[in-house]
DSSP file (Angstrom, degrees, kcal/mol; ACC not computed):
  #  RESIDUE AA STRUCTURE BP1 BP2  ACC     N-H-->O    O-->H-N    N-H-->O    O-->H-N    TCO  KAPPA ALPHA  PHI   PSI    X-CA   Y-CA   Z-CA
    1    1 A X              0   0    0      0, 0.0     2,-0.6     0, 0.0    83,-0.1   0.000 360.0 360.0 360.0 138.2   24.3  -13.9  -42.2
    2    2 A X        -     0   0    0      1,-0.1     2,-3.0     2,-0.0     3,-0.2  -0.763 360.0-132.0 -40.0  50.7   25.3  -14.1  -38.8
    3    3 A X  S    S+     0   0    0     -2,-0.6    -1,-0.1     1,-0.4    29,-0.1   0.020 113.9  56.2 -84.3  19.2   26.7  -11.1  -37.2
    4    4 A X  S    S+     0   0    0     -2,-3.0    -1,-0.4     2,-0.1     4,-0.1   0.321 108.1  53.5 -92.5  13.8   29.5  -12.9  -35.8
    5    5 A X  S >> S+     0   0    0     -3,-0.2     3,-4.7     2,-0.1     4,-1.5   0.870 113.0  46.7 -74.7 -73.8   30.1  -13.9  -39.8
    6    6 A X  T 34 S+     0   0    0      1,-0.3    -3,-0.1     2,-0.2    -2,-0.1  -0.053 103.8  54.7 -82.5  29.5   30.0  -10.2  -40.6
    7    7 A X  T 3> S+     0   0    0     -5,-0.1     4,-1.4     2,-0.1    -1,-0.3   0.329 103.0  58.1 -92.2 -20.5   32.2   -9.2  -38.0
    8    8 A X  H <> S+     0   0    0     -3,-4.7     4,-2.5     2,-0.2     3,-0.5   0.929 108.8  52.4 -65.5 -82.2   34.8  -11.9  -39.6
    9    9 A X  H  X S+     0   0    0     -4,-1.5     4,-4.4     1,-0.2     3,-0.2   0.823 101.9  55.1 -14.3 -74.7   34.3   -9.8  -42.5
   10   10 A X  H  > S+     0   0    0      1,-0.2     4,-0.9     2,-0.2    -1,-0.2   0.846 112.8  43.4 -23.8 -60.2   35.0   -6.8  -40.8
   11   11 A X  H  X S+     0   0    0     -4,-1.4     4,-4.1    -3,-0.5     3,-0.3   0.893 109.9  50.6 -71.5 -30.6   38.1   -8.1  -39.8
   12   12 A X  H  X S+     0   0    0     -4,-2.5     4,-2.0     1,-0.2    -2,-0.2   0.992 114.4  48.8 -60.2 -60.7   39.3   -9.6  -42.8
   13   13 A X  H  < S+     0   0    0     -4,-4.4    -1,-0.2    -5,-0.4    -2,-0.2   0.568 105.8  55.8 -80.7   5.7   38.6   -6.5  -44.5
   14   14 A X  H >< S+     0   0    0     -4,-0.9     3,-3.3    -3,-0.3    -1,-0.2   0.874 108.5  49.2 -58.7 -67.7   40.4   -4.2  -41.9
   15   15 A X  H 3< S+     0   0    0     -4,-4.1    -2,-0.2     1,-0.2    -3,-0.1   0.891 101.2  66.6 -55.6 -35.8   43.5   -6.1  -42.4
   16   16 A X  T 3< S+     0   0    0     -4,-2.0     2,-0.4    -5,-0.3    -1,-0.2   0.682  77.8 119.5 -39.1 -24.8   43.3   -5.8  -46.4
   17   17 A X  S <  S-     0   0    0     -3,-3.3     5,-0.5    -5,-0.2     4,-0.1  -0.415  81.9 -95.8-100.1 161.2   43.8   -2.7  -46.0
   18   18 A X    >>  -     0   0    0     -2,-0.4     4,-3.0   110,-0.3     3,-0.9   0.375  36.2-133.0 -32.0 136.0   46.8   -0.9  -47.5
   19   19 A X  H 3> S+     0   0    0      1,-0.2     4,-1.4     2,-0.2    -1,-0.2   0.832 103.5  65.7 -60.3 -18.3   49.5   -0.7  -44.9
   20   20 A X  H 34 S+     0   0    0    109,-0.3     4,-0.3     2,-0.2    -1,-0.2   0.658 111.9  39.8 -84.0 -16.0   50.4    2.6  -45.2
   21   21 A X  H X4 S+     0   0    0     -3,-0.9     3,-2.0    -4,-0.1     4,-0.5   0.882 107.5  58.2 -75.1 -58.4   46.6    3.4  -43.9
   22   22 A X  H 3< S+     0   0    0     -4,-3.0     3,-0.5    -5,-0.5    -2,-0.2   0.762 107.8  51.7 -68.3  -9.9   46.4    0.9  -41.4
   23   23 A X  T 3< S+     0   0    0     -4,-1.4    -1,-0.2     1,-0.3    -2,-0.1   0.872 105.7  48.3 -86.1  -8.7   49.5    2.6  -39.9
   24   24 A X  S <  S+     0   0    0     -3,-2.0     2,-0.8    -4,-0.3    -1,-0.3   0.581  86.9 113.4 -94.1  -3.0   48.4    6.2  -39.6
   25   25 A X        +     0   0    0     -3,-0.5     2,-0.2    -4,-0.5     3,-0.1  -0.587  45.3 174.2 -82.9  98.7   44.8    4.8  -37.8
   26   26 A X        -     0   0    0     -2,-0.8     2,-0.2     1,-0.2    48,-0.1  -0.638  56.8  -7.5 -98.0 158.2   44.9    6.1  -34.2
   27   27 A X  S    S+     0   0    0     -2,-0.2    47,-2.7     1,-0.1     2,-0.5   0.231  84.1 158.7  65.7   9.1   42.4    5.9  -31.9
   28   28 A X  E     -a   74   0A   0     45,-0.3     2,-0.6    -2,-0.2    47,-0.1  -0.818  31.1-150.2-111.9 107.4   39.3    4.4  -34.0
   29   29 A X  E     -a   75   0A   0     45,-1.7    47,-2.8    -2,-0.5     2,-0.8  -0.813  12.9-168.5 -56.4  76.6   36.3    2.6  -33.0
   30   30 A X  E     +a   76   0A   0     -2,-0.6    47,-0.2    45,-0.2     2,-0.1  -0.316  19.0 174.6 -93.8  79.9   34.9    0.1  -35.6
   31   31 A X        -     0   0    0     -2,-0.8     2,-0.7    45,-0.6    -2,-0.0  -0.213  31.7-139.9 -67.6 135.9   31.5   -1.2  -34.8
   32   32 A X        +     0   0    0     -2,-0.1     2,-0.2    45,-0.1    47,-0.2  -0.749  27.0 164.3 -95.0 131.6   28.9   -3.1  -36.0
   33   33 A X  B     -c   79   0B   0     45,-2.6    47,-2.8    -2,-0.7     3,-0.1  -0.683  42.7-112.2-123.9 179.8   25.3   -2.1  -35.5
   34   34 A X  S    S-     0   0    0      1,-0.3    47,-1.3    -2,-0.2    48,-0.7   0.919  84.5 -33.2 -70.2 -64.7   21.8   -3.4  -37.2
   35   35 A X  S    S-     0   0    0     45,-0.2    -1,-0.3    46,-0.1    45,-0.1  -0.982  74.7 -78.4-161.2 143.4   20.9   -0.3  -39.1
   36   36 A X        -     0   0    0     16,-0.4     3,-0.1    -2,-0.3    16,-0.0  -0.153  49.9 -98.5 -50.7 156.9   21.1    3.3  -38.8
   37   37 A X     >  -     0   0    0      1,-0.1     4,-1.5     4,-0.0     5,-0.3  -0.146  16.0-132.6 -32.6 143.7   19.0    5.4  -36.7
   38   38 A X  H >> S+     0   0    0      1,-0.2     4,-3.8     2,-0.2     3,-1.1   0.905 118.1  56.3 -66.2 -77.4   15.9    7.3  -38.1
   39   39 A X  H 3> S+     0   0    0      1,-0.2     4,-1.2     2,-0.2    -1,-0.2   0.556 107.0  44.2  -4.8 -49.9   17.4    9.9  -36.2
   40   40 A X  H 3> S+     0   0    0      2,-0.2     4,-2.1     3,-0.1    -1,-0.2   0.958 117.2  51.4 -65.0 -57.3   21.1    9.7  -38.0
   41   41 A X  H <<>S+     0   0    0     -4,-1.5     5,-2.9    -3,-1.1    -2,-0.2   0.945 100.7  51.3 -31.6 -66.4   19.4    9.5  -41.0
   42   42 A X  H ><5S+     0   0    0     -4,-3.8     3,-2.9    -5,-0.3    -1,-0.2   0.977 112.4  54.4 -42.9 -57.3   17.3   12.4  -40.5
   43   43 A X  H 3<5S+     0   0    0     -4,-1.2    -2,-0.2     1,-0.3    -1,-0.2   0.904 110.6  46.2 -34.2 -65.5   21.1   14.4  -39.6
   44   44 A X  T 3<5S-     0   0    0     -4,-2.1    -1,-0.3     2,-0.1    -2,-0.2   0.306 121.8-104.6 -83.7  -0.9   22.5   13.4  -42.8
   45   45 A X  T < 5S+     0   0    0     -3,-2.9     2,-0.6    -5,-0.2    -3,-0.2   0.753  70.4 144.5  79.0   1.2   19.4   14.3  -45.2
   46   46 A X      < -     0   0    0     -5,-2.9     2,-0.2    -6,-0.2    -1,-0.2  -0.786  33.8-170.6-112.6 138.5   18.5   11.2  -45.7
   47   47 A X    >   -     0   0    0     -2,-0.6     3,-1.4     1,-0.1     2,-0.1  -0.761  43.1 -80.4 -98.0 157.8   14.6    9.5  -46.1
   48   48 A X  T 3  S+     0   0    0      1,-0.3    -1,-0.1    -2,-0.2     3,-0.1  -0.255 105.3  41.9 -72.1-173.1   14.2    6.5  -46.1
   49   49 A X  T 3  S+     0   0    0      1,-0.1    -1,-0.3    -2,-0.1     2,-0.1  -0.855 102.0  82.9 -73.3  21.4   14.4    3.9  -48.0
   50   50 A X  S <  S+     0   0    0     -3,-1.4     2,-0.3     1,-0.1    -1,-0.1  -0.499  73.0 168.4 -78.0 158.7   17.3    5.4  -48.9
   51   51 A X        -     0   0    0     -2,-0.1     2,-0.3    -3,-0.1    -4,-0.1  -0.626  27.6-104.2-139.7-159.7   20.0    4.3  -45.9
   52   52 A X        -     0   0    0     -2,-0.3   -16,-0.4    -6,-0.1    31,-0.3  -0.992   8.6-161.4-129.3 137.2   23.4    4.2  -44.9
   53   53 A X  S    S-     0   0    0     -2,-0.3    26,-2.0     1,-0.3     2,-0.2   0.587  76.7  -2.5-118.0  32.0   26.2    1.7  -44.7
   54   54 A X        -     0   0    0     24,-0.2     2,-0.4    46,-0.1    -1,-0.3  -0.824  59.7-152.6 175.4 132.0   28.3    3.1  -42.7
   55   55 A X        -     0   0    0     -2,-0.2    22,-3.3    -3,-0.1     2,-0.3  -0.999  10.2-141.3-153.9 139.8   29.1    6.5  -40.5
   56   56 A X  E     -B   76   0A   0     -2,-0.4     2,-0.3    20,-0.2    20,-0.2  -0.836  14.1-167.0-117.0 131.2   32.1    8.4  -39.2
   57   57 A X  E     +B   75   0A   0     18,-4.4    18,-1.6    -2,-0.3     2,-0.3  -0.871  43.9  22.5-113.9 101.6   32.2   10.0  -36.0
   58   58 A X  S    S-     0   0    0     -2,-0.3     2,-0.6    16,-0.2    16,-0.1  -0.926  87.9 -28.0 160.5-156.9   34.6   12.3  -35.0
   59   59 A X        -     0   0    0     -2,-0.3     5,-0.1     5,-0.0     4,-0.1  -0.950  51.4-129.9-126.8 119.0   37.2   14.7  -36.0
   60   60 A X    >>  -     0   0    0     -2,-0.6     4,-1.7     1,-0.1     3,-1.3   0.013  31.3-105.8 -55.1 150.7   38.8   14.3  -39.1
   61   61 A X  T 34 S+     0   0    0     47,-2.3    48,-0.1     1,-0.2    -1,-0.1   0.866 114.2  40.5 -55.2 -32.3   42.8   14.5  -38.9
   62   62 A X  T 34 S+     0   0    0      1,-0.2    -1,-0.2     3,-0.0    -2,-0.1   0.372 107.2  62.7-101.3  20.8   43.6   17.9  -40.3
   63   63 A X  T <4 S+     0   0    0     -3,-1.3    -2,-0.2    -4,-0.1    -1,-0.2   0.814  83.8 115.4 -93.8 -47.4   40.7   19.5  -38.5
   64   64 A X     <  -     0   0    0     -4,-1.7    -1,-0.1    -5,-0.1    -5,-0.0  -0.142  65.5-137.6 -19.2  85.2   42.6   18.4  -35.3
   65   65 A X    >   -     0   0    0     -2,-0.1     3,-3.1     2,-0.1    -1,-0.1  -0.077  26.8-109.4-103.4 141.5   43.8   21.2  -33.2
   66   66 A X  T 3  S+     0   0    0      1,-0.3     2,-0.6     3,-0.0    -2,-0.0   0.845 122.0  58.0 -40.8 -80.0   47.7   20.7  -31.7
   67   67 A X  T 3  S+     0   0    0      2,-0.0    -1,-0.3     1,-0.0    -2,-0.1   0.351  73.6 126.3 -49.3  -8.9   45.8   20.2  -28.1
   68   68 A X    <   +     0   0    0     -3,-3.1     2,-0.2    -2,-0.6     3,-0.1  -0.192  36.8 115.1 -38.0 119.3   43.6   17.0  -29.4
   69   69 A X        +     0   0    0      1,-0.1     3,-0.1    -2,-0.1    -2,-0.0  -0.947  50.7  45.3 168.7 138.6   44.5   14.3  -26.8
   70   70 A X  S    S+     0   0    0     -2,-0.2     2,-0.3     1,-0.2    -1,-0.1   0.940  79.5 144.5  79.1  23.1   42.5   12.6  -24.3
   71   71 A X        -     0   0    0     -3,-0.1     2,-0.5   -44,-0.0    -1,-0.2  -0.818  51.8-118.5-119.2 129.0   39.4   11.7  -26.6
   72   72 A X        -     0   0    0     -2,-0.3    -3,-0.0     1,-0.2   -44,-0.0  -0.535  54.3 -69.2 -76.2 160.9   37.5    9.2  -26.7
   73   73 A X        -     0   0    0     -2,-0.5   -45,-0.3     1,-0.1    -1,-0.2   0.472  35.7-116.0 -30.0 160.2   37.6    7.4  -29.7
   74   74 A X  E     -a   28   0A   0    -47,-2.7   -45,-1.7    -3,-0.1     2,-0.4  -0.489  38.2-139.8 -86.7-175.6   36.4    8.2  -33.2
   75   75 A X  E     -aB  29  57A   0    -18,-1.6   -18,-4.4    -2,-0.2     2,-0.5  -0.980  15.8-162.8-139.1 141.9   33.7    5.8  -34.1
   76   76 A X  E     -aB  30  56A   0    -47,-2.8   -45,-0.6    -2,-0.4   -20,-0.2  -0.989  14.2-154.2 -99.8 122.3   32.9    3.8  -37.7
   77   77 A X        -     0   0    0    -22,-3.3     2,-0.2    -2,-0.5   -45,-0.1   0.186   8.3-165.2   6.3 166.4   29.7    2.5  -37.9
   78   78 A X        -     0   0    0    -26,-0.1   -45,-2.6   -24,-0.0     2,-0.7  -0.484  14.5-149.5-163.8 133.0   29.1   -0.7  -40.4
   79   79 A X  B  >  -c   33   0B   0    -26,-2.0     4,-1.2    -2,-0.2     3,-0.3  -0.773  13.5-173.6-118.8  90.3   25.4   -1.2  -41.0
   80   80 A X  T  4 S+     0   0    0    -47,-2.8     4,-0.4    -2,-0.7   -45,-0.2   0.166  77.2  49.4 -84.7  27.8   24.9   -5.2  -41.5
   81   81 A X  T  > S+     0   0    0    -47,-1.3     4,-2.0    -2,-0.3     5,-0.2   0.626 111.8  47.5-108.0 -44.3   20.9   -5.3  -42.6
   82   82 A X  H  > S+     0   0    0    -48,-0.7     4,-4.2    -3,-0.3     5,-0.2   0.989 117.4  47.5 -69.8 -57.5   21.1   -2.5  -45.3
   83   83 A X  H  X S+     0   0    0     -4,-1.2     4,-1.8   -31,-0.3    -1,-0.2   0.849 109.9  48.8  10.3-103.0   24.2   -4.5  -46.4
   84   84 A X  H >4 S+     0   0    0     -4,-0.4     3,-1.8     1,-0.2    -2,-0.2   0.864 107.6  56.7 -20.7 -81.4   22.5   -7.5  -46.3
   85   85 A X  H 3< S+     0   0    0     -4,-2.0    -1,-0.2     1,-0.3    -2,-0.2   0.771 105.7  50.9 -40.4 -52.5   19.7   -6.0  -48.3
   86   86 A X  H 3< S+     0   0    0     -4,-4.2     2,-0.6    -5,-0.2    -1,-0.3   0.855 109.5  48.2 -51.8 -37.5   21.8   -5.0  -51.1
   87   87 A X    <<  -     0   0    0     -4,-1.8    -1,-0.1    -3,-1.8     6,-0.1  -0.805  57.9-153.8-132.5 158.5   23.4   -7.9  -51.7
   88   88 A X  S    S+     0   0    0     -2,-0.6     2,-0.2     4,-0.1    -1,-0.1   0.991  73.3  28.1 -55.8 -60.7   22.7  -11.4  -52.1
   89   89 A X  S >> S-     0   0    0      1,-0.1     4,-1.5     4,-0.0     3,-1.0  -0.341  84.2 -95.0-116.9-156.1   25.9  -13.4  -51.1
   90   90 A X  H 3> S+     0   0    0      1,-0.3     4,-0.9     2,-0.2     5,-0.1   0.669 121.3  58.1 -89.3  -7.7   28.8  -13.2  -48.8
   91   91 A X  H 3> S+     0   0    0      2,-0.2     4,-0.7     1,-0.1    -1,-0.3   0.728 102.5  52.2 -93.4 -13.4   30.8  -11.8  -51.7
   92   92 A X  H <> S+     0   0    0     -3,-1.0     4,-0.9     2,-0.2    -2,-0.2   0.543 106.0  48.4 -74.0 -37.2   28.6   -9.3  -52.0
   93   93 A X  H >< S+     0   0    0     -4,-1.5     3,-0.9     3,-0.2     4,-0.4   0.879 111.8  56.3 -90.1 -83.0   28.9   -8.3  -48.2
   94   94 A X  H 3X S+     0   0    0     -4,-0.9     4,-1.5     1,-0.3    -2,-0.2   0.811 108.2  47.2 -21.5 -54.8   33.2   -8.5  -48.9
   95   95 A X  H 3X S+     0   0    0     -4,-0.7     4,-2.0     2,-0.2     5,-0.4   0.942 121.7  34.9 -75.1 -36.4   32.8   -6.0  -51.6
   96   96 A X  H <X S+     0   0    0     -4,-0.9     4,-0.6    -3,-0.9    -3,-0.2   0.985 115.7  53.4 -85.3 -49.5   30.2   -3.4  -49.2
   97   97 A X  H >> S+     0   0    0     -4,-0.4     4,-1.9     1,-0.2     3,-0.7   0.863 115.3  44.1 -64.1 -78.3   31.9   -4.0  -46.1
   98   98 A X  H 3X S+     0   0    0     -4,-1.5     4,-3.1     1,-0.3    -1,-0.2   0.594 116.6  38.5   6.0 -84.1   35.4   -3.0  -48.1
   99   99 A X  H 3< S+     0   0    0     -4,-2.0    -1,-0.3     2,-0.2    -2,-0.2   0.347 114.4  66.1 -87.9   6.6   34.6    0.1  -50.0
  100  100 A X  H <X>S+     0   0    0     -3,-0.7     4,-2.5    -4,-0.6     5,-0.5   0.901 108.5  40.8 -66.3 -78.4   32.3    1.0  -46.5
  101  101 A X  I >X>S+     0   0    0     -4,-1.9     4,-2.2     2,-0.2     3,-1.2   0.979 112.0  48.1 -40.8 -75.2   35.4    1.1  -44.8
  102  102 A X  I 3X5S+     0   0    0     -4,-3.1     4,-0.9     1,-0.3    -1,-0.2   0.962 111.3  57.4 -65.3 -36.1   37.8    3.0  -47.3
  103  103 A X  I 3>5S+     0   0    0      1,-0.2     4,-1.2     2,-0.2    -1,-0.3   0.941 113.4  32.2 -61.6 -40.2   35.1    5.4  -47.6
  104  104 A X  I <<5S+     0   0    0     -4,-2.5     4,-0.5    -3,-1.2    -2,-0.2   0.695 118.7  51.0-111.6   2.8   34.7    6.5  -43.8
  105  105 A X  I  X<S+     0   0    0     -4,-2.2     4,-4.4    -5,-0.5    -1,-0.2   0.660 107.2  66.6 -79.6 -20.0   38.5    6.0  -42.8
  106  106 A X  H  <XS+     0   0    0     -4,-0.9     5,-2.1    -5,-0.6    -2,-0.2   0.883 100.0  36.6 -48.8 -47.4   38.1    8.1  -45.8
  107  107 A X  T ><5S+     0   0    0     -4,-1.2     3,-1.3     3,-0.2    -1,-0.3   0.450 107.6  71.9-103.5 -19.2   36.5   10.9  -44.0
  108  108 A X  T 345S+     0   0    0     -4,-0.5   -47,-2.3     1,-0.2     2,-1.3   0.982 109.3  37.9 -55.6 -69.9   39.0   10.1  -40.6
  109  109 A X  T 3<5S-     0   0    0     -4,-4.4    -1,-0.2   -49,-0.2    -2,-0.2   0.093 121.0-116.1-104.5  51.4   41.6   11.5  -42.7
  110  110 A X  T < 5 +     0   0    0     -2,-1.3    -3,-0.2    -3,-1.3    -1,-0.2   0.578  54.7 148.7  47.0  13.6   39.7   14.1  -44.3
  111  111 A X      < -     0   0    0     -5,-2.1    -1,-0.1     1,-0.1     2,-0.1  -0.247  47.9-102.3 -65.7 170.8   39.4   13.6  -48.0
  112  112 A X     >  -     0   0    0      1,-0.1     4,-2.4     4,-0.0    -1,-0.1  -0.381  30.1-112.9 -93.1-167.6   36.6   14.5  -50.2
  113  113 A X  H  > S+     0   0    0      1,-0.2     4,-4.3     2,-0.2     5,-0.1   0.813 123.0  56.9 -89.6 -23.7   34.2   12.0  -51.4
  114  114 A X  H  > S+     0   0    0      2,-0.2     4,-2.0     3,-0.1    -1,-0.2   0.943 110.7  38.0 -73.4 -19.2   35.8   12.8  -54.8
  115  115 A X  H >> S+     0   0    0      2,-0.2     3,-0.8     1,-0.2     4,-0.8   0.987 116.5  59.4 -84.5 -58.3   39.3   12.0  -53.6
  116  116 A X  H >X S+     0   0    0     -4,-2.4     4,-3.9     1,-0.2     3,-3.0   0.880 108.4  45.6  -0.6 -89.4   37.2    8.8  -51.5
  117  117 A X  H 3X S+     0   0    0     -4,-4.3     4,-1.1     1,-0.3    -1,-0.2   0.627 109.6  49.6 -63.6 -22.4   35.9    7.4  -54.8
  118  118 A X  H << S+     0   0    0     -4,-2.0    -1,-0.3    -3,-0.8    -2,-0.2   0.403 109.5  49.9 -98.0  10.4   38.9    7.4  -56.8
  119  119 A X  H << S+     0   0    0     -3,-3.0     5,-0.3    -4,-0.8     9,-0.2   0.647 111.0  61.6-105.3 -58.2   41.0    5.6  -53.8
  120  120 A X  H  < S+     0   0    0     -4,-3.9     4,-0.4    -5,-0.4    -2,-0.2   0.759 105.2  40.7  -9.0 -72.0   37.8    3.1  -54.1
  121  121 A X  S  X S+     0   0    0     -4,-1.1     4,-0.8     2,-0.2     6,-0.3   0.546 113.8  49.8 -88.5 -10.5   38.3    2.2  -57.4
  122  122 A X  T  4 S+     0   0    0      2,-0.1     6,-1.5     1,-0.1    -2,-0.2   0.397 105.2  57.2-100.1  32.1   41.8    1.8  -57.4
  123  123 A X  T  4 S+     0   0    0      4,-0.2    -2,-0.2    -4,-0.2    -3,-0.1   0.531 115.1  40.4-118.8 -27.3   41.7   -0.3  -54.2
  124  124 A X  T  4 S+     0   0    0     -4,-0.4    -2,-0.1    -5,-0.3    -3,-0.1   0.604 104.0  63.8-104.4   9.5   39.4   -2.8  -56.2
  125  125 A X  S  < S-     0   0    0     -4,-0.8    -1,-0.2     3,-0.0    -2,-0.1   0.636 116.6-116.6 -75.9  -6.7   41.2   -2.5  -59.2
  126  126 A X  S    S+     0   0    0      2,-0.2    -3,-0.1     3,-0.0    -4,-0.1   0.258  88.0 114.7 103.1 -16.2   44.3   -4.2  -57.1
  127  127 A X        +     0   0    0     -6,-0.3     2,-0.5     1,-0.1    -4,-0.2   0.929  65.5  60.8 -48.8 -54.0   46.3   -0.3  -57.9
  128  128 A X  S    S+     0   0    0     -6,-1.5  -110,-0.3    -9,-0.2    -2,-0.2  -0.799  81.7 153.3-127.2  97.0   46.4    0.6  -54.2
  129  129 A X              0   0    0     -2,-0.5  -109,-0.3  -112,-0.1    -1,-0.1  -0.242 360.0 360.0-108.0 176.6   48.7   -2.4  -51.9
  130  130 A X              0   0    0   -112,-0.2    -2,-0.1  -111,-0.1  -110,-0.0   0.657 360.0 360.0 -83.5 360.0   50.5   -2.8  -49.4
């Protein structure tokens, strides 16, 4: 896939998401790169060939001290070759690009991974709208 394809993705699956998210999302970088870093990797605990498909940078919202202001951005990550690798078609890339996203906007507003995964599945059961 092309990465101006999977940057179409990106956007398609930005807007998808519930409005009541997209409105509280200040300040947020989302970029696409090839593949993490050994280096990131290494940070996070992870060897390969295990990867990532996606990393948040920043400061979550209720870690955010009254005087936060004047920052550069937070940053997402999207990591189109492990992507790619997982899945076969472009429907495949819709469904990781997605739950990519709601997982590290996830960690922007500070949930846990359990509170993450159950937002997850009800955002591809159709529960979770605008």
């Amino acid at each position: 896939m092309t990465r101006a394809r999977f940057e179409e993705l990106v956007t398609e699956a930005m807007d998808r998401l519930p409005a009541a998210f997209r409105a509280e999302i200040k300040n947020v970088a989302v970029v696409v790169e090839d593949e993490p870093t050994l280096e990131l990797l290494q940070s996070v605990g992870i060897d390969p060939p295990d990867t990532l498909f996606g990393f948040y940078e920043g400061i979550p919202l209720p870690e955010r001290q009254w005087a936060h202001g004047n920052m550069l951005p937070d940053r997402i990550s999207l990591f189109q070759a492990p992507m790619e690798a997982d899945g076969e078609t472009e429907a495949d890339m819709i469904v990781a690009i997605g739950e990519t996203l709601i997982h590290e906007f996830g960690h922007y507003f500070g949930l846990s991974e359990e509170e993450i995964e159950e937002i997850e599945e009800r955002y591809w059961r159709g529960a979770i709208g605008d």
